[in-house]
N, C-alpha and C positions, 0 to 999 in steps of 0.2 A: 442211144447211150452206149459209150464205149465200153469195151472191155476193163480199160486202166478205170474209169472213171468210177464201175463197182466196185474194183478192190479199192481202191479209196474211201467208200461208203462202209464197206465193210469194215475195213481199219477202223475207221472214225467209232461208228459204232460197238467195234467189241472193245476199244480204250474206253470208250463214255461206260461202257457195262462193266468194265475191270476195276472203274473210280468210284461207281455205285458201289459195289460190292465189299471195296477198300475202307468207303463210307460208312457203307452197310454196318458192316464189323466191329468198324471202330467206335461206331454209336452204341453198338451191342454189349461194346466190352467195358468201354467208359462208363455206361448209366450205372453198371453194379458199383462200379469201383467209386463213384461217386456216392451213391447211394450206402455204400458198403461205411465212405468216409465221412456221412452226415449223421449214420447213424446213433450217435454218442449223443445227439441234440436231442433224441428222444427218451436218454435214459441220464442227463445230468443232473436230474436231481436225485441222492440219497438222505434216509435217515441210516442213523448209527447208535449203535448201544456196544457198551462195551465193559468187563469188568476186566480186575489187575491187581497190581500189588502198588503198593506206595513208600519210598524210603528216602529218609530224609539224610539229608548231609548240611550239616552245622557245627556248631561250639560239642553240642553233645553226640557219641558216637560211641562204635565200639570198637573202634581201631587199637591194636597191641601198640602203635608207635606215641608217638606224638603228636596233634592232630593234623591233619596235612590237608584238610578238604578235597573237596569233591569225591568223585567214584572212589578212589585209593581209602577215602576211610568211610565207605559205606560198610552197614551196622546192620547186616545180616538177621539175626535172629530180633530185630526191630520193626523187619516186614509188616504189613502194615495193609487193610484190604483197601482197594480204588475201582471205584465208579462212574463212568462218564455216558451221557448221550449228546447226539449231535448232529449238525445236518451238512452236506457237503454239497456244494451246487459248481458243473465242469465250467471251466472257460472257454478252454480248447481242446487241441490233440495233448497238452500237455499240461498244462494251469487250473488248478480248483482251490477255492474257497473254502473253507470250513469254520463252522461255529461252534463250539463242545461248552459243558455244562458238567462239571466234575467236580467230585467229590472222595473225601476220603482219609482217612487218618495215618498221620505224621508221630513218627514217637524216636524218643533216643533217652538212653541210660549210658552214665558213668559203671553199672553194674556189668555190663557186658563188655568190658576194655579189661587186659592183666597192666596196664603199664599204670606203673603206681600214683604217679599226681593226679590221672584225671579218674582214678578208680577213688582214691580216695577224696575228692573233691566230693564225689556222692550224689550229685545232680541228674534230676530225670524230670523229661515233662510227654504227655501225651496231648494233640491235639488234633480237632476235624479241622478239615479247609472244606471252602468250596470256593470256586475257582470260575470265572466266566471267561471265555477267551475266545479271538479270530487268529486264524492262518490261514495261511498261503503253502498251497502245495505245490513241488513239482515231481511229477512222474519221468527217471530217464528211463526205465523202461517200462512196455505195458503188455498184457495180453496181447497176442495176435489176433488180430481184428477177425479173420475170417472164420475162426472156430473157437468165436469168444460164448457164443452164448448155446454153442454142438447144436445147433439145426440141422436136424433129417436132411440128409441131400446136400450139403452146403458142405463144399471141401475148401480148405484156409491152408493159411502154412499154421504152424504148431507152436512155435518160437518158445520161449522159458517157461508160458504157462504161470509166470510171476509177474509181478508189479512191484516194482521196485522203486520206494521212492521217498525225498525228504520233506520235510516242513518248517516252518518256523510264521512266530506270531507275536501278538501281546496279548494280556488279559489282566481281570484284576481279582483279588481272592484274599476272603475273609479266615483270618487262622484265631485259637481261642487257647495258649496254652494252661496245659492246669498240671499239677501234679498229687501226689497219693498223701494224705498227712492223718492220722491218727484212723485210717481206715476211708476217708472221704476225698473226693478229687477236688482240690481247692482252683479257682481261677488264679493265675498270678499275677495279668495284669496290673488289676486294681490293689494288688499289694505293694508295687514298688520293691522289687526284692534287691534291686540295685540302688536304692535311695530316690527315686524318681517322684514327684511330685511333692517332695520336701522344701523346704525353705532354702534358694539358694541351689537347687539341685535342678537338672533339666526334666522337664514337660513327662508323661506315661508315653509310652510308644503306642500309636494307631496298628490297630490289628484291623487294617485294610492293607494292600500293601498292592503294588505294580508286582506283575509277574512276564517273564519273556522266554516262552515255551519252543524249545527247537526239539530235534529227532528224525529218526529213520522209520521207517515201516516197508515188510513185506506184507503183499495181501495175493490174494487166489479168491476166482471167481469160480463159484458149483454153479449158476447156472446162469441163464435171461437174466435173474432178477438177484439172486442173492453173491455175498461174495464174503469173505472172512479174510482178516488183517489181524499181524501182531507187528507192535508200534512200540518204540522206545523213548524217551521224551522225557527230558534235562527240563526244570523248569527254573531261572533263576528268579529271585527273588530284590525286591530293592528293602529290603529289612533284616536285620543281624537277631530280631528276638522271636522268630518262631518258637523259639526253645525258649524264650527269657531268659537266656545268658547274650551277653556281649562284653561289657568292661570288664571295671574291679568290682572287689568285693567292698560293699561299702560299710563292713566290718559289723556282726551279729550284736554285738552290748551296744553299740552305737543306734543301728536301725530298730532295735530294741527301745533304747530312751525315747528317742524321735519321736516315735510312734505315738508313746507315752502322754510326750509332754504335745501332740496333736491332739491328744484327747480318745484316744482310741482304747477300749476295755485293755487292762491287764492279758486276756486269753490272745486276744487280737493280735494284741503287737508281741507276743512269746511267740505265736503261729508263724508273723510274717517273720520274725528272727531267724527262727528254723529252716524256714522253707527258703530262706536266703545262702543260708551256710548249714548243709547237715552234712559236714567233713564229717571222715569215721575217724580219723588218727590222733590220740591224743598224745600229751604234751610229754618230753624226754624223761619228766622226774616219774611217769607211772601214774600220777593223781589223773581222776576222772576228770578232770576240766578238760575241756577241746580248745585247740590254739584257735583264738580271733584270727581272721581272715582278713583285717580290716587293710586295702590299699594293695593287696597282691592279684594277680589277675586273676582273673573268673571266665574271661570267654573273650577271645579273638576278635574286635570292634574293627579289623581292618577288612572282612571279608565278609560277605550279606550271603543270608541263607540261602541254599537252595534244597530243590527234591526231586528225585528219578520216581519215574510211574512207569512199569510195563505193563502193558495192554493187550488183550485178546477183544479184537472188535466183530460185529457183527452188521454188517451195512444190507440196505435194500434199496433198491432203485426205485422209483418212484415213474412209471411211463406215462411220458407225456401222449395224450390222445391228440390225433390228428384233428382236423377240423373236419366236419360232417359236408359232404358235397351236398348239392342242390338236388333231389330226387325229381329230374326231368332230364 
């Protein structure tokens, strides 16, 4: 064996030991990061519970101007508690699913507005929803994977430490309005305070309604398993009577006869009159009669309710266990 012919042996072999070693590493370093990136498959399922506030944007409100919908005449001292639980299951690095179950009370008063028509108009209703709904999440950003869940020993980059991220869905949600009349919360549907189920008059509004819930949320993860979110979330609505106002006013001595000559008690049809038109303003001469309402508007029929819910959520991961190896 020659001289040339070792170092040729030699080369050959400390290359083949330089590739293992390249290999070596590269298997070393990939399996975490792998493993680092599958990890989420064992924690995509959560439950969630969550409470909040609930505030409605409609016909009634407490806006100084005119009413303008949406956020701009949201009705502050209307606030209102909300409730939800839910469960979320991940897609991917970036896609979750969620199903919520909420609850919660919607209210608006003409008493909380200074601008004179819709103060004096004098309309107020209170009502609970409940609400079933799916969404679709997307996360653009997420915890930093590697010091998401602070393991002993386990050094990550640090990144926002937030979840930043939006949603939107459909659902559908039962609303019941009622309002206050000689001390007792009356239902208003079954009254018809707009003429509704008259002769000649259109159908009672379904207090079922489609709802199509969007929003934002930040959330922050305390550990492996628990994590806390506040979520903001527009729900619109395809119904204009949450509130039981939309049209005209189908005028007090009129829906008053009606009622009457339907056959409904004397007490009956004064009640639903009232709870139709209780304007506070009365008429130029000073006499106590209150101007009939009859044919002048009562609530904006071109734009369907909607409600804001801010939310303080509380989620847990749910881990999924691996499969049990074969004990040989």
């Amino acid at each position: 064996m020659t001289l040339e012919t070792d170092k040729s042996d030699i080369f050959a072999t400390s290359l083949k030991m330089r590739r293992i070693v390249v290999i070596s590493f590269l298997v070393l370093w990939l399996i975490p990061q792998f493993a680092e990136a599958q990890r989420w498959r064992r924690f995509r399922k959560q439950l969630i519970g969550g409470v909040g506030v609930a505030n409605f944007l409609g016909d009634l409100g407490g806006g100084n101007e005119e009413g303008r919908g949406g956020p701009l005449d949201l009705d502050l001292p209307a606030t209102r508690p909300s409730l939800s639980v839910g469960f979320r299951y991940q897609l991917n690095d970036y896609f979750f699913l969620r199903t919520n179950l909420n609850w919660g009370i919607l209210r608006g008063s003409d008493e909380y507005t200074d601008e004179p028509a819709r103060r004096g108009r004098n309309l107020s209703f209170r009502s609970s929803f409940t609400e079933l709904n799916v969404m679709g999440e997307f996360f653009f950003v997420q915890n930093a994977q590697g010091n998401l869940y602070r393991l002993r020993g386990v050094r990550g980059r640090n990144g926002l430490g937030l979840d930043i991220y939006a949603f939107a869905g459909i659902g559908v949600m039962y609303f019941n309005p009622k309002a206050e009349y000689q001390g007792r919360f009356i239902a208003l549907q079954p009254l018809g305070t707009e003429g509704q189920g008259l002769p000649g008059e259109a159908e009672k509004y379904n207090r079922v309604t489609v709802t199509v819930p969007y929003g934002i949320g930040l959330g922050k993860s305390l550990d492996r398993y628990w994590s806390v979110n506040f979520e903001v979330t527009v729900r619109q609505t395809f119904t204009d009577y949450i509130d039981d106002v939309s049209g005209n006013y189908y005028g007090r001595d009129r829906l008053y006869q009606a009622k009457l000559a339907a056959g409904e008690p004397e007490a009956e049809a004064r009640r639903t009159a009232d709870l139709s038109d209780p304007n506070i303003y009365n008429l130029s001469n000073n006499t106590d009669v209150q101007p009939d309402m009859e044919g002048a508007v009562r609530g904006d029929s071109s734009d369907n309710d909607a409600f804001l819910t801010t939310m303080f959520t509380v989620s847990r991961k749910i881990v999924q266990r691996r499969r049990s190896r074969p004990k040989f």
